[in-house]
N, CA and C atoms as a LAMMPS dump frame, in Angstrom:
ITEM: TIMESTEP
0
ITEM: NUMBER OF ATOMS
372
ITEM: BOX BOUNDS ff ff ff
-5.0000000000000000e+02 5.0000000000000000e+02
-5.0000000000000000e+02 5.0000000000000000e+02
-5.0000000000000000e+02 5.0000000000000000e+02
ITEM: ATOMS id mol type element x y z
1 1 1 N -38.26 -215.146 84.524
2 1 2 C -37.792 -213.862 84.043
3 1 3 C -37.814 -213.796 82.524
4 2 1 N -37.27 -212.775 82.25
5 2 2 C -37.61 -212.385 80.738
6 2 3 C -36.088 -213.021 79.77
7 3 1 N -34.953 -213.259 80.47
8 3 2 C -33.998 -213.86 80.061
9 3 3 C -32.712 -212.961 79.916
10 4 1 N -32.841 -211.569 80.475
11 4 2 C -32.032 -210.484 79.982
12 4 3 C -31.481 -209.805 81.567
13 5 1 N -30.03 -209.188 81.339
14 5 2 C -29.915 -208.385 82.712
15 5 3 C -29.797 -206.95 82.191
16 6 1 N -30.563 -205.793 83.18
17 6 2 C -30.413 -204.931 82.431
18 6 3 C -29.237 -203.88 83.286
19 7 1 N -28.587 -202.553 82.7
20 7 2 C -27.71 -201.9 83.567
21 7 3 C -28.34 -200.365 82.896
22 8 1 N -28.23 -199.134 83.67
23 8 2 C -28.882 -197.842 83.676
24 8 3 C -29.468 -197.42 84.519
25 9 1 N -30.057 -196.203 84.416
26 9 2 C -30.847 -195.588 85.049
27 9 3 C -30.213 -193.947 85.615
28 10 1 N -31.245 -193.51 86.12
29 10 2 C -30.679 -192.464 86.665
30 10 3 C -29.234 -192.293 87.754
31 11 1 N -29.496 -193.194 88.763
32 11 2 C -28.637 -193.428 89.492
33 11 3 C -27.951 -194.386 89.791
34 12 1 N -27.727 -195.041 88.469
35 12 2 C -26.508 -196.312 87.766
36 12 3 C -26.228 -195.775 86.125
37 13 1 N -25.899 -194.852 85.844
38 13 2 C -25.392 -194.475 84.526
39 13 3 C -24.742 -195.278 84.001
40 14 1 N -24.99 -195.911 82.853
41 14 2 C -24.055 -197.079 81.946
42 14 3 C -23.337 -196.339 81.578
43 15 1 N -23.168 -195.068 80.537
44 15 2 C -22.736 -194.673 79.871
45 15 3 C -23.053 -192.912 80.586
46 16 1 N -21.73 -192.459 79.957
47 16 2 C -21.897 -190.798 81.06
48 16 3 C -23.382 -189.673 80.026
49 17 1 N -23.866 -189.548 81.226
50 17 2 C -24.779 -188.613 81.106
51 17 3 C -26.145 -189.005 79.704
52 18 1 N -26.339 -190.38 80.971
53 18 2 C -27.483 -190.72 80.138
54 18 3 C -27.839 -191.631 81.161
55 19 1 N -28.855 -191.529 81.177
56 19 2 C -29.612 -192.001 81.828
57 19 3 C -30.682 -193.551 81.591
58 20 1 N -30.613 -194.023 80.325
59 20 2 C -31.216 -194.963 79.656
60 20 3 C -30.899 -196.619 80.686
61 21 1 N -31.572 -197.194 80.086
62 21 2 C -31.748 -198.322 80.763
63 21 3 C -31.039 -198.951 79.537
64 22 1 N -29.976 -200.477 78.996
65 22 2 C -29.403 -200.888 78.317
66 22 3 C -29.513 -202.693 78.689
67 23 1 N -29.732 -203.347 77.776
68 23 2 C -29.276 -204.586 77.649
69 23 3 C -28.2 -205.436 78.152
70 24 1 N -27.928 -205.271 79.072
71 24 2 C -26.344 -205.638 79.353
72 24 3 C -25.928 -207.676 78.861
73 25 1 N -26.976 -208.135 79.15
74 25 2 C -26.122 -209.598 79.016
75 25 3 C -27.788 -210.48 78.117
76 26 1 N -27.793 -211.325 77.542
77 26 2 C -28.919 -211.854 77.2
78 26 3 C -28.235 -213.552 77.75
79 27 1 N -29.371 -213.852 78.179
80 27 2 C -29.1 -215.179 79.433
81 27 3 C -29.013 -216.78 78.412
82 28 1 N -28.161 -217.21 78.496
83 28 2 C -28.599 -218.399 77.482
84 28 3 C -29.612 -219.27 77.281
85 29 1 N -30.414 -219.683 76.613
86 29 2 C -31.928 -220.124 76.352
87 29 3 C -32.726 -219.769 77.03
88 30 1 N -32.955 -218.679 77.673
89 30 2 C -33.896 -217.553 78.382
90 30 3 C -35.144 -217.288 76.95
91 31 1 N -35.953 -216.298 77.608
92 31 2 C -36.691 -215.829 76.51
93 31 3 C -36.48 -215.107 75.337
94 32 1 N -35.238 -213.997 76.197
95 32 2 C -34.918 -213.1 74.99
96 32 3 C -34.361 -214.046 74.033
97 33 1 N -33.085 -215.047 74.515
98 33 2 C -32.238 -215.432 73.75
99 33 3 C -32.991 -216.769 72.479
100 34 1 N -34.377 -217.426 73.037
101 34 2 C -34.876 -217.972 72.161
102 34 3 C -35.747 -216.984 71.289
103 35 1 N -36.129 -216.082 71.32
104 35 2 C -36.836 -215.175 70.416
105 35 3 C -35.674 -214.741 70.157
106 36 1 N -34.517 -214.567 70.213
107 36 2 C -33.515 -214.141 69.038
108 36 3 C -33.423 -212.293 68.643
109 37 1 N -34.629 -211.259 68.854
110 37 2 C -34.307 -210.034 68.534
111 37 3 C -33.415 -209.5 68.98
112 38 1 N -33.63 -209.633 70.457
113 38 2 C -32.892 -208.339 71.438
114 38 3 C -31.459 -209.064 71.027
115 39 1 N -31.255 -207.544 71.672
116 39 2 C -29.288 -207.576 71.359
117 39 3 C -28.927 -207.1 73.027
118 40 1 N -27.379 -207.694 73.036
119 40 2 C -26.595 -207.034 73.955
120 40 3 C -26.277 -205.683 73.852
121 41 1 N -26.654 -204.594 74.218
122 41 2 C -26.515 -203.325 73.973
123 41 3 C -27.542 -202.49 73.338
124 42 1 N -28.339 -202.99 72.96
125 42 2 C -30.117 -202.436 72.733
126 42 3 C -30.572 -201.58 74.07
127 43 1 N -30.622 -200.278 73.659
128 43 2 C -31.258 -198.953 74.796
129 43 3 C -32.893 -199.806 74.667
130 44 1 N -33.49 -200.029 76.043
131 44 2 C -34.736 -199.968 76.052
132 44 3 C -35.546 -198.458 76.015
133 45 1 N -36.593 -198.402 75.641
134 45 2 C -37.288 -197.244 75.561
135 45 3 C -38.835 -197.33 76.042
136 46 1 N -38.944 -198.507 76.33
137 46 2 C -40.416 -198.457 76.94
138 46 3 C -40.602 -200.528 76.675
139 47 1 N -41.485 -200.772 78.339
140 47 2 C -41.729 -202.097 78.51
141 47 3 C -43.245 -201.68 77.975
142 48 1 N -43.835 -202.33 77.182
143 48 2 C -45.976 -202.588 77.577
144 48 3 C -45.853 -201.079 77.106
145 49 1 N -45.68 -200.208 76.66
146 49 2 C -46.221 -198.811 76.333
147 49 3 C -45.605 -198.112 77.738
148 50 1 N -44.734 -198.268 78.657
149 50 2 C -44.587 -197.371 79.754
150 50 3 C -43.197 -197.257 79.703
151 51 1 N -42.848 -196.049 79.246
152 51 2 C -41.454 -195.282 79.241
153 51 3 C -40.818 -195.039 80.081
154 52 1 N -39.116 -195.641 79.644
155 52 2 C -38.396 -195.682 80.726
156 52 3 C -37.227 -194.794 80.965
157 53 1 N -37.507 -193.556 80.555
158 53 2 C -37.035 -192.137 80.211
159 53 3 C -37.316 -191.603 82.214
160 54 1 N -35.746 -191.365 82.332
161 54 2 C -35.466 -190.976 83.787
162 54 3 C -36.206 -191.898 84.609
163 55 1 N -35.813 -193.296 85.198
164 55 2 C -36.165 -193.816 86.125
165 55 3 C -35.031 -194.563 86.723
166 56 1 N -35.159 -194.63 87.739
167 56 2 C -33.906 -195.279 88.434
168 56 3 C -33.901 -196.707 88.276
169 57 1 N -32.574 -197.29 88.546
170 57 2 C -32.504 -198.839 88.099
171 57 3 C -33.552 -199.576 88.723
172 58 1 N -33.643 -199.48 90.279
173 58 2 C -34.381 -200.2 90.368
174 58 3 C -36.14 -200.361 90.363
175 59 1 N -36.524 -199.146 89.511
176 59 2 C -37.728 -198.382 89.187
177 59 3 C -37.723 -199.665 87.977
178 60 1 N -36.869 -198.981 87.217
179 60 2 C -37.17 -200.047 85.698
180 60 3 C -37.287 -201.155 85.556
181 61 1 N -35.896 -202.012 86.815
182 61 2 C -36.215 -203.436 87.121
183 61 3 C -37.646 -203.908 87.652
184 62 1 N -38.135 -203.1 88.388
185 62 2 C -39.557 -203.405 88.809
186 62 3 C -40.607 -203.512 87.482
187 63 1 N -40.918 -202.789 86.614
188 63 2 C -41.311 -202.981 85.583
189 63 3 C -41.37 -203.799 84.93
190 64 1 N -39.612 -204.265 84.392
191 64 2 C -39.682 -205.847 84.172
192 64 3 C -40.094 -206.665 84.433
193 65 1 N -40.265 -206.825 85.941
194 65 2 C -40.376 -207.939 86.848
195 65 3 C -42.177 -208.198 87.077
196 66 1 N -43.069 -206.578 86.387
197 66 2 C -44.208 -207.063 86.905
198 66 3 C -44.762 -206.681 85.263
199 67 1 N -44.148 -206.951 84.472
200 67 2 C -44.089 -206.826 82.78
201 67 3 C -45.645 -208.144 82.582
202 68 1 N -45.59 -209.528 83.066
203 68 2 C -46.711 -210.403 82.755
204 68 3 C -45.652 -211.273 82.024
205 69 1 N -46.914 -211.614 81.106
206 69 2 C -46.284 -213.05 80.297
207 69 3 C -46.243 -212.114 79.017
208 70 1 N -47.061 -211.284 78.351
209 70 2 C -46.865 -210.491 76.989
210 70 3 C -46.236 -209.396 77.063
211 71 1 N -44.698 -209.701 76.608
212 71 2 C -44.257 -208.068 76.822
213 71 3 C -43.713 -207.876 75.678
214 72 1 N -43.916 -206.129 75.621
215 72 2 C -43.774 -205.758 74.291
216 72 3 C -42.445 -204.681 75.006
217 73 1 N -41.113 -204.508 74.188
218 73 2 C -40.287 -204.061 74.382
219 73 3 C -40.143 -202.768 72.931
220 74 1 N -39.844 -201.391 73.783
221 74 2 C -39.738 -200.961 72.399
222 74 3 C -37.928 -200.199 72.599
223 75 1 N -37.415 -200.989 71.566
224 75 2 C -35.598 -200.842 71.531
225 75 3 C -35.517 -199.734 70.429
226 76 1 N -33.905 -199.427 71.121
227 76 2 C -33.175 -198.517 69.698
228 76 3 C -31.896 -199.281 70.008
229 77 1 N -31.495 -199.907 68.944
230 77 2 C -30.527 -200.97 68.646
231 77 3 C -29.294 -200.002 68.319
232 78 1 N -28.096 -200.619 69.133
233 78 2 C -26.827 -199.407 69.006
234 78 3 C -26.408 -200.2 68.051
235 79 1 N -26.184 -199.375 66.986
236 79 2 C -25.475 -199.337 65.732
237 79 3 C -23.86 -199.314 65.784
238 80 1 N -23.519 -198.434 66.543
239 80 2 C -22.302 -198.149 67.023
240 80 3 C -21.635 -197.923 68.566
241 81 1 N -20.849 -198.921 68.815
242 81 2 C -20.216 -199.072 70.311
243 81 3 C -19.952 -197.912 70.541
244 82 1 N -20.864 -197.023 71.929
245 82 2 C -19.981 -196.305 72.497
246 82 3 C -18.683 -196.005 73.456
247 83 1 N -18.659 -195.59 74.412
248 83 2 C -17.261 -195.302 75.037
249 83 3 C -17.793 -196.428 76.073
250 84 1 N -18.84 -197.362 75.748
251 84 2 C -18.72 -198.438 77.372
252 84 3 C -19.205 -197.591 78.25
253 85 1 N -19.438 -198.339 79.595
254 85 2 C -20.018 -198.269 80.395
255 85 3 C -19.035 -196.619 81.474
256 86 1 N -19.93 -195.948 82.341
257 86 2 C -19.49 -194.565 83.14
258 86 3 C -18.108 -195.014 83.706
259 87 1 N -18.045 -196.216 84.359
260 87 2 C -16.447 -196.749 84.855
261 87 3 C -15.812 -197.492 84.497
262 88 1 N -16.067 -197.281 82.945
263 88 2 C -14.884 -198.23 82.324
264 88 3 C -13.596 -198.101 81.765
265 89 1 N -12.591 -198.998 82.137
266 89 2 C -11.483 -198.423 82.406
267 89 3 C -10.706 -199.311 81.205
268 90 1 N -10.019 -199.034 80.138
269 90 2 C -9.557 -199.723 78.907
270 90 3 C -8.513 -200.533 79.589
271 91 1 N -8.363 -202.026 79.451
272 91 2 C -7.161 -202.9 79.546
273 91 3 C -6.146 -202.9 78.562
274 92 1 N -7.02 -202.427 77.467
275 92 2 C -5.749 -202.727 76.343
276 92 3 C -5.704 -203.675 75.774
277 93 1 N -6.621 -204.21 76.066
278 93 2 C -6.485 -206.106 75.587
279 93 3 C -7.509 -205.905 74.508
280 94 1 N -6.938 -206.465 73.228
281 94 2 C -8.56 -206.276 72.351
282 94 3 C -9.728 -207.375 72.444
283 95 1 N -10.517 -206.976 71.613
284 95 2 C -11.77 -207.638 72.009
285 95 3 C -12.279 -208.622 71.042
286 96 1 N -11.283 -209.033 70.078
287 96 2 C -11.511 -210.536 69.308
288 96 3 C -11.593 -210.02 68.119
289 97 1 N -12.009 -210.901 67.109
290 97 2 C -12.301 -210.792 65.888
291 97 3 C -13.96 -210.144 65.696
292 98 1 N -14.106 -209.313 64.997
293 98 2 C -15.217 -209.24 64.565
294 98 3 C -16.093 -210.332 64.222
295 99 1 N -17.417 -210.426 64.431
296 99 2 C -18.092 -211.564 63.655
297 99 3 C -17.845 -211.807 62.404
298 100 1 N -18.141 -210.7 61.994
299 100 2 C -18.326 -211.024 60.16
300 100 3 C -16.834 -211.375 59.749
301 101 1 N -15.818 -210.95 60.254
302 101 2 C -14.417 -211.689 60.121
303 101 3 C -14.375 -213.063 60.194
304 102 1 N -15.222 -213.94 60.884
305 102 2 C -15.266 -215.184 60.807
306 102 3 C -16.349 -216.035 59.669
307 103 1 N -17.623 -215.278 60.242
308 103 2 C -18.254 -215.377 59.312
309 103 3 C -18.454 -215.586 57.72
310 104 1 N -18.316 -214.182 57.133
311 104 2 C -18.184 -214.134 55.321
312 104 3 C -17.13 -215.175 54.634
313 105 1 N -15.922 -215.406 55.271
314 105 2 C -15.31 -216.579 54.867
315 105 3 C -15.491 -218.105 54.994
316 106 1 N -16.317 -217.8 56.185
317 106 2 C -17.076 -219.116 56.644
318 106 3 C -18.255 -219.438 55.778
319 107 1 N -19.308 -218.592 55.768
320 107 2 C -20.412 -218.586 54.543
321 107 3 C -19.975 -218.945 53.222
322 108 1 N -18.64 -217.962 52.92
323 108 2 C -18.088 -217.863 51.239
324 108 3 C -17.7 -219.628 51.306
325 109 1 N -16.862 -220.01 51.896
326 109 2 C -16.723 -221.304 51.942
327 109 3 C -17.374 -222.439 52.104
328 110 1 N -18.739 -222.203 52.657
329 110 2 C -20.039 -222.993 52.78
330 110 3 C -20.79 -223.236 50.927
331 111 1 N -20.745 -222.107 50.518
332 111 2 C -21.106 -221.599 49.461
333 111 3 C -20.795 -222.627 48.246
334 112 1 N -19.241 -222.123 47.945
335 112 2 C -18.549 -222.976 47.581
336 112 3 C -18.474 -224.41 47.435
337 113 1 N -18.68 -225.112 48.826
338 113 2 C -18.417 -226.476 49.173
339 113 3 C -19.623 -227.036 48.113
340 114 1 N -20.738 -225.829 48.397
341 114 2 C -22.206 -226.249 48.026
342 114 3 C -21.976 -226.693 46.4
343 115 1 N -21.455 -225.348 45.987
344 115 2 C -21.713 -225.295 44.579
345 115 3 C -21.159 -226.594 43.712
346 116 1 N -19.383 -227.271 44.123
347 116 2 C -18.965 -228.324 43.958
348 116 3 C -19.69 -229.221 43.949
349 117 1 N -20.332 -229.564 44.906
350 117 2 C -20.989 -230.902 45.274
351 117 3 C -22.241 -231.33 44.606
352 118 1 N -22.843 -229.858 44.08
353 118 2 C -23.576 -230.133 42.99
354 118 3 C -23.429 -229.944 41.693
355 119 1 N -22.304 -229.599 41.27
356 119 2 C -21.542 -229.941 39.936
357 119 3 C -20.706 -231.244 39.886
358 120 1 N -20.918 -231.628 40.933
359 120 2 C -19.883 -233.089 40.882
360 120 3 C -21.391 -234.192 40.618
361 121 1 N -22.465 -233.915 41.321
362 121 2 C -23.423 -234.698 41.182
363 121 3 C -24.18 -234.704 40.021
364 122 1 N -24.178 -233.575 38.775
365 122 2 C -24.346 -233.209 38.237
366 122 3 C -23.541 -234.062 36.674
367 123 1 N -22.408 -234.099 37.102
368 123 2 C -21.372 -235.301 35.916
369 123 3 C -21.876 -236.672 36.409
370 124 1 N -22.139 -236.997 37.651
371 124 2 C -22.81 -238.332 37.818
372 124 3 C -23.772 -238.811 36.879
């Protein structure tokens, strides 16, 4: 497989009143996840040049499935979380830290460590 599960379609709506096919999970060391582009939540818009504008889930899954070994995916990358999936129902529970909340302090501090270590080697 291609390394990805997908959720949409006409008659599996991810999201209300749309019909798109969506990224739902990227599989660990699968294909997508070693080529690194695709995202969790990336609208597909066409496998190989064949558009996936109104087709039912398991229309699109078929596509995937007879996609070959060269497939060309053409995405529109969600910028911004929408309201989740047609039956999703809020727990209330939040959903973690942002990346870059861990991140930029993590980097800034990588940074840092760097810069020391070569001003210390530097008085050597």
């Amino acid at each position: 497989g291609l390394g990805f599960n997908i959720v949409g379609g006409t008659d599996q709506q991810y999201i209300s009143n749309d019909n798109s096919i969506y990224v739902s999970r990227i599989k660990k060391d699968g294909a997508a996840y070693l080529d690194g582009r695709l995202q969790e939540g990336d609208k597909i818009l066409a496998v190989n040049g064949k558009d996936l504008k109104d087709l039912r889930h398991k229309d699109a899954v078929e596509l995937f499935r007879s996609a070959g070994c060269d497939v060309s995916l053409k995405i529109q990358r969600r910028l911004h979380p929408q309201n989740g999936p047609a039956c999703h129902q809020d727990t209330g529970e939040s959903g973690g830290l942002p990346l870059a909340a861990i991140l930029v302090p993590g980097l800034a501090l990588a940074a840092a460590a760097v810069w020391v270590l070569l001003r210390y080697r530097q008085r050597m």
